[in-house]
C-alpha positions as CSV (number, residue, x, y, z in Angstrom):
1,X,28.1,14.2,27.4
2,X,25.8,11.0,27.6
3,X,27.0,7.5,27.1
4,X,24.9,6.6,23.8
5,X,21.9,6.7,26.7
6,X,19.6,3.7,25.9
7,X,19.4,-0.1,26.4
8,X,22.3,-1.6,28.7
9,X,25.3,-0.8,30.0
10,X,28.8,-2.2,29.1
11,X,28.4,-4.7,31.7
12,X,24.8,-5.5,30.8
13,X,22.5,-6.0,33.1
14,X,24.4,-7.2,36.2
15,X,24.4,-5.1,39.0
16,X,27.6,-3.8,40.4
17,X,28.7,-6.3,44.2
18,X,31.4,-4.6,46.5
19,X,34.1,-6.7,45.4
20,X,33.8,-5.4,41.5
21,X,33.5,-1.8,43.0
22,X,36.4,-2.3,45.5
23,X,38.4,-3.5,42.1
24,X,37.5,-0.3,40.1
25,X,38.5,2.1,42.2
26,X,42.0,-0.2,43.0
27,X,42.5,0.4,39.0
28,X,41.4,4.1,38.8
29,X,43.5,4.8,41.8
30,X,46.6,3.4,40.0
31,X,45.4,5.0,36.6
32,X,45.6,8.7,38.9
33,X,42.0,9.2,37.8
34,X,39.7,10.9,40.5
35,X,37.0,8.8,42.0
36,X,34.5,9.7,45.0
37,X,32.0,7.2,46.6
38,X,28.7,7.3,47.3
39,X,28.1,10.5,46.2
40,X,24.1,11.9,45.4
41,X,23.6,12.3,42.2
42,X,21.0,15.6,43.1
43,X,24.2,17.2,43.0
44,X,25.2,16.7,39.6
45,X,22.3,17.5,37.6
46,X,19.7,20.0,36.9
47,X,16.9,18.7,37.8
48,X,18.8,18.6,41.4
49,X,17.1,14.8,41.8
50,X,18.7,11.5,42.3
51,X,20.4,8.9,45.0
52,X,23.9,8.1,45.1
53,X,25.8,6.3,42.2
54,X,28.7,3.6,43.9
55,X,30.8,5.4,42.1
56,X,31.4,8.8,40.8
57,X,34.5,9.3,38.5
58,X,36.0,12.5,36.8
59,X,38.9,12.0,34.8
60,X,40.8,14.8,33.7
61,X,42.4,13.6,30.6
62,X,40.6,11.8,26.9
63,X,43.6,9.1,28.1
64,X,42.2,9.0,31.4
65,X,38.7,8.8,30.4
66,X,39.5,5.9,27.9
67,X,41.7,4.6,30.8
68,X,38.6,4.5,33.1
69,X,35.8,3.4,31.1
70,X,38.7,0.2,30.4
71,X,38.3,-0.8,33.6
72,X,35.1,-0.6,34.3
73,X,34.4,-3.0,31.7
74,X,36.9,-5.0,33.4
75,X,35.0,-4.9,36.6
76,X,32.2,-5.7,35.1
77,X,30.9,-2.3,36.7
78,X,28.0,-1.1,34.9
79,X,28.6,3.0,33.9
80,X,27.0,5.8,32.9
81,X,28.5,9.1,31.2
82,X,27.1,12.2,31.3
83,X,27.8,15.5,31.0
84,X,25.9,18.6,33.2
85,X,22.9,16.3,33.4
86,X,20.9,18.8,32.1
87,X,18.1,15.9,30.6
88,X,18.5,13.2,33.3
89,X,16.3,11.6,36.0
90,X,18.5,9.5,38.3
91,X,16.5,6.9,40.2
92,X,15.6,7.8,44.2
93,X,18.1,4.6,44.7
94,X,21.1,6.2,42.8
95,X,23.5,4.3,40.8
96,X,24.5,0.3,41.3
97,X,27.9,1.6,39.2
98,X,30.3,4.1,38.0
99,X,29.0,7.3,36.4
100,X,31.5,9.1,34.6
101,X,31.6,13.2,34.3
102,X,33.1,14.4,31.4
103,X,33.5,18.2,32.4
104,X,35.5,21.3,31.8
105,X,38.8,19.4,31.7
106,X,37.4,17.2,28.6
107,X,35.7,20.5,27.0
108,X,38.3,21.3,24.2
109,X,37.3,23.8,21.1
110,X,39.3,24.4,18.0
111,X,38.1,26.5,15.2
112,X,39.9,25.9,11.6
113,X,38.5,27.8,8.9
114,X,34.2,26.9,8.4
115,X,35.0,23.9,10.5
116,X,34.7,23.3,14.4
117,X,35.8,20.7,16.1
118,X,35.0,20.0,20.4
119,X,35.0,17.5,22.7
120,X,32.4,16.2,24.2
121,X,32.6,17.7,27.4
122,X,32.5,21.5,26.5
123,X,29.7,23.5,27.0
124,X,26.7,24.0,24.1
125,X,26.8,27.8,24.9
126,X,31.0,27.7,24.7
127,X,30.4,26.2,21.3
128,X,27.8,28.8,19.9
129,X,30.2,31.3,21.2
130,X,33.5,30.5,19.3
131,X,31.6,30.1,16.4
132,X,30.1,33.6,16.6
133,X,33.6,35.2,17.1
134,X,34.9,33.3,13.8
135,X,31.9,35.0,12.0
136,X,30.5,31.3,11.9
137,X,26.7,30.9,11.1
138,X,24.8,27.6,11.7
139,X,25.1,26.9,15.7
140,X,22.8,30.3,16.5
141,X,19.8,28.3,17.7
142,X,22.0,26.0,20.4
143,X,23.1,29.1,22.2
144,X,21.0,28.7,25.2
145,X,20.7,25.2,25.6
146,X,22.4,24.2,29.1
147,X,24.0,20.5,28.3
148,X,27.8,19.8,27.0
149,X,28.2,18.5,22.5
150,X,28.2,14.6,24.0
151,X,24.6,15.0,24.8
152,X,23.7,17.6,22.4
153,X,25.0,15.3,19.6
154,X,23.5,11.9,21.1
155,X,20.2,13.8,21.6
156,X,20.6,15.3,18.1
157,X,19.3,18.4,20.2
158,X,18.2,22.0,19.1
159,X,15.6,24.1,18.9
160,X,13.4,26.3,16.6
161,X,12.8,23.0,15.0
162,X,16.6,22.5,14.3
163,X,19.1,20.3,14.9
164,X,22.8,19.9,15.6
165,X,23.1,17.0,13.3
166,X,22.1,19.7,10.6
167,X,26.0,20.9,10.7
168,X,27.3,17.7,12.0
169,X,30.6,16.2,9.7
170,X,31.4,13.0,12.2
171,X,31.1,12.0,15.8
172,X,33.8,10.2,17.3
173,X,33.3,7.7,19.7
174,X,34.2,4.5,22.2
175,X,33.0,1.6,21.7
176,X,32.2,-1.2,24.3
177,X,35.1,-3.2,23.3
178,X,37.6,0.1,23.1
179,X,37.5,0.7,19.7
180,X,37.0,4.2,18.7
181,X,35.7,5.0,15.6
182,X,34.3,8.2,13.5
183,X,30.6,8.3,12.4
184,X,29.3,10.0,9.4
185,X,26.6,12.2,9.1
186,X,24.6,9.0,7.5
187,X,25.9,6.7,9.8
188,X,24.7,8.5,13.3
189,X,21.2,8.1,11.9
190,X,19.9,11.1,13.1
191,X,15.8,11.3,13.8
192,X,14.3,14.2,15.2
193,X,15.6,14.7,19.4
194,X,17.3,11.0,18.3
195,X,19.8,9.1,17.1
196,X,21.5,6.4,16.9
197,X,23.8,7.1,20.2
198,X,20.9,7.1,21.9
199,X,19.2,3.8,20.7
200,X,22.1,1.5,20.8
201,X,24.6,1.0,24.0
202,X,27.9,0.5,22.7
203,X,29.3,3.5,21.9
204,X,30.2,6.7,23.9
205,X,30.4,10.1,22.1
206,X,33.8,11.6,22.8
207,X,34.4,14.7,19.9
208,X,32.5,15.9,17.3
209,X,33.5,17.7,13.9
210,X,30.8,20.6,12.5
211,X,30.7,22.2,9.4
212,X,29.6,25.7,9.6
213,X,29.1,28.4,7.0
214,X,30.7,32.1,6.6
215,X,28.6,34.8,7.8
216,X,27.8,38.5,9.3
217,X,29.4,38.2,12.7
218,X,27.0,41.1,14.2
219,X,24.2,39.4,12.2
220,X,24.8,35.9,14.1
221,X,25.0,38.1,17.6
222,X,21.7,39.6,16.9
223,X,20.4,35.9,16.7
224,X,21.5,34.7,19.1
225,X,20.6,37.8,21.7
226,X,17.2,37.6,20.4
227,X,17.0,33.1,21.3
228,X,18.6,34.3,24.6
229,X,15.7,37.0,25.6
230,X,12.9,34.5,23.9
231,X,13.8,31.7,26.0
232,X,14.4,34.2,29.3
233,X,10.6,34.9,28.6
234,X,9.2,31.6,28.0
235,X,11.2,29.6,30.4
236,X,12.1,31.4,34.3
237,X,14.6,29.2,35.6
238,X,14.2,29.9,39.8
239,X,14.0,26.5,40.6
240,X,15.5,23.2,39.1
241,X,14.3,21.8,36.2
242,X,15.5,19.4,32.9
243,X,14.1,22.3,30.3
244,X,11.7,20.5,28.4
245,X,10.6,17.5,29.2
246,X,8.0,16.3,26.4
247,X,9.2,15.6,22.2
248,X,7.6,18.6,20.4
249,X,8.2,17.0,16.8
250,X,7.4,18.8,13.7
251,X,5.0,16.2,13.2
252,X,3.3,17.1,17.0
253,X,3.3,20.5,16.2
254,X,2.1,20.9,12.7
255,X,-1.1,18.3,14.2
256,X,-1.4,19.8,17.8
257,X,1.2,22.5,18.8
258,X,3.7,22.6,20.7
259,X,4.0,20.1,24.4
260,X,3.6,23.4,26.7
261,X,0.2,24.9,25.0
262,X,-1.2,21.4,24.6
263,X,-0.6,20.7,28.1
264,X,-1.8,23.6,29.4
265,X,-5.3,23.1,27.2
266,X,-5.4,20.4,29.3
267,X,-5.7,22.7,32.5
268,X,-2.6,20.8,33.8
269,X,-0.1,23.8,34.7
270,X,0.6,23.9,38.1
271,X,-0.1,19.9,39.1
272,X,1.9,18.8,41.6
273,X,3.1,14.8,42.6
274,X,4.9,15.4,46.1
275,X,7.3,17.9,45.2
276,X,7.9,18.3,41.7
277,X,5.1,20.9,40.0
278,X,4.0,21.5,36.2
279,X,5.7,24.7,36.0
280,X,3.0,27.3,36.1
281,X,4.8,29.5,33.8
282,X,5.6,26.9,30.9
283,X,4.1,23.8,31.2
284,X,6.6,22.0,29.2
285,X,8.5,22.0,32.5
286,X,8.3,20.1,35.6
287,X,9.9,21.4,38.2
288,X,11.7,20.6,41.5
289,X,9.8,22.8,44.4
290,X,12.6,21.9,46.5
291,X,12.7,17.9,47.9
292,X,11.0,16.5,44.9
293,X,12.0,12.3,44.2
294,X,11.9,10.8,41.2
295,X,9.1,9.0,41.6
296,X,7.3,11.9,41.4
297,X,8.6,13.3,38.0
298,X,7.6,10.3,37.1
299,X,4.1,9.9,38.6
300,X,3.8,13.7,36.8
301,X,5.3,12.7,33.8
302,X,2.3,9.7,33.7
303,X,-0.3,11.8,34.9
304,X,0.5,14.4,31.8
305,X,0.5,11.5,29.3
306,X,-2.5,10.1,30.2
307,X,-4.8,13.6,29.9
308,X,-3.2,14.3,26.7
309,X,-3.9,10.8,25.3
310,X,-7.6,11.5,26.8
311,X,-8.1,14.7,25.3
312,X,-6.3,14.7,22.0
313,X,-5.6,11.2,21.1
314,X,-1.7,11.2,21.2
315,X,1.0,9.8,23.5
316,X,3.6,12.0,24.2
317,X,7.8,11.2,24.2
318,X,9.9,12.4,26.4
319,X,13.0,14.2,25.5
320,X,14.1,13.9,29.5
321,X,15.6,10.5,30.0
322,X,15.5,8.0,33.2
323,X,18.9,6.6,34.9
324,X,17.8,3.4,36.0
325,X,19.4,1.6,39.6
326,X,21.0,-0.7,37.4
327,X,22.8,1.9,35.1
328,X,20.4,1.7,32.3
329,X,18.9,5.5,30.3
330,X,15.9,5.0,28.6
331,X,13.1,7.4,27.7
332,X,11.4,8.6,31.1
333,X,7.8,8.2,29.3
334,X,8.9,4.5,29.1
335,X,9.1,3.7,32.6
336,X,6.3,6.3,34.0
């Protein structure tokens, strides 16, 4: 789960002073909602990458959750919500805010004839799963993607040149002001690895609602099986890493090819800024060789961009997004 990702946070632009901080955690204390500070955001994503955030809270309950992003806003705290951080870069500095974690506790599934329903904390995989044992057909080519349905929906995420919002009926969500509110197919105004959670600030996924088809339950295992051995051959996972980091829109790919194969015709695989490294076995990864910073994804992420642009006369897009100090997520390719 990602807060709708881009532009500012609830509380703007203004960074987060003691006295605002010392006031949230006064309110989620009395709330009951859990709340560490100070704590390194490396920990709490997969690219294993990031400084501390002022804040870190984990509610346990959708009331909770609603309880705590209410007073943040109060406190004019700026926050952040994610999932697994599966496609974030937290700044070196961390967080000047709260960053909510909407985990296992806010991961509900229910299953109700062709149509499945989750919150936006459960994991992608969990999802693909139940709708496999209810002979389900149309979530096959999310089953190995790592994040929670919050992100997966904001990102409009997929692969095999699919997307989520293929089977998508609504997305419920919070807005800045509280109000909470269901969004159409139309109205999420899905774009490829976009939408419109992603381009606008106010509004935090909280469920979704997909509408799946019947189909051959041993069929739909075979699928998936077969994404699960094709991505354990294309992409080894030994050490951290976001996935993939570059756009490879249909557009991209019907032009060029793929990210990886593009920038490896550049001669770019293994590259290394400090320590982060074009993975040598996909180079539509950068990976974390052990103390890698931001700063150097990022000095990667530019270094990548500007051979491409050199050799083949396009600019990529990032799908992995930046977690500015001051609580704003924006495309990494925008601040590399």
């Amino acid at each position: 789960m990602i807060r709708s990702g881009a532009g500012r946070s609830p509380a703007g632009n203004r960074m987060s002073g003691p006295d605002s901080i010392d006031d949230l955690c006064g309110a989620l204390a009395a709330a009951g909602v859990a709340c560490r500070r100070g704590v390194p955001m490396r920990e709490h994503t997969t690219w294993r990458i990031g400084g501390p955030a002022d804040v870190l809270v984990e509610p346990a309950t959708r009331a909770q959750f609603l309880a705590g992003l209410h007073a943040a806003r109060r406190a004019a705290v700026p926050v952040v919500v994610m999932g697994r951080g599966s496609n974030l870069l937290f700044a070196d500095e961390g967080v000047r805010g709260a960053v909510f974690i909407a985990g296992p506790k806010l991961a509900g599934i229910r299953v109700e004839g062709c149509r499945l329903d989750a919150e936006a904390g459960a994991l992608v995989c969990r999802v693909a799963l139940a709708a496999c044992r209810r002979g389900l057909a149309g979530l096959e080519h999310v089953v190995g993607i790592p994040g929670t349905m919050g992100g997966l929906v904001a990102m409009n995420g997929g692969s095999r040149q699919r997307s989520i919002g293929d089977v998508l009926d609504w997305a419920e969500a919070c807005g800045c002001d509280g109000t909470i509110r269901r969004f159409d197919r139309a109205a999420c105004r899905f774009a490829y690895r976009d939408s419109r959670f992603l381009r606008e600030s106010s509004w935090t996924i909280l469920r979704c609602s997909l509408q799946l088809v019947p189909g051959e339950r041993a069929a739909i295992r075979r699928e998936m099986l077969e994404i699960l051995r094709e991505r354990r051959r294309k992409f080894r996972r030994k050490e951290p890493s976001c996935g993939s980091v570059f756009k490879s829109t249909p557009e991209l790919h019907a032009r060029i090819g793929p990210p990886g194969k593009i920038i490896e015709s550049c001669g770019l695989k293994g590259l290394r800024k400090g320590e982060a490294e074009v993975s040598p076995f996909h180079a539509n990864f950068i990976v974390n060789l052990g103390r890698a910073r931001a700063s150097d994804v990022l000095a990667l992420i530019r270094a990548i961009r500007k051979e491409v642009h050199a050799r083949h006369g396009v600019w990529l897009e990032t799908e992995a997004r930046y977690v500015h100090p001051r609580g704003e997520t924006v495309p990494a390719h925008e601040v590399a």
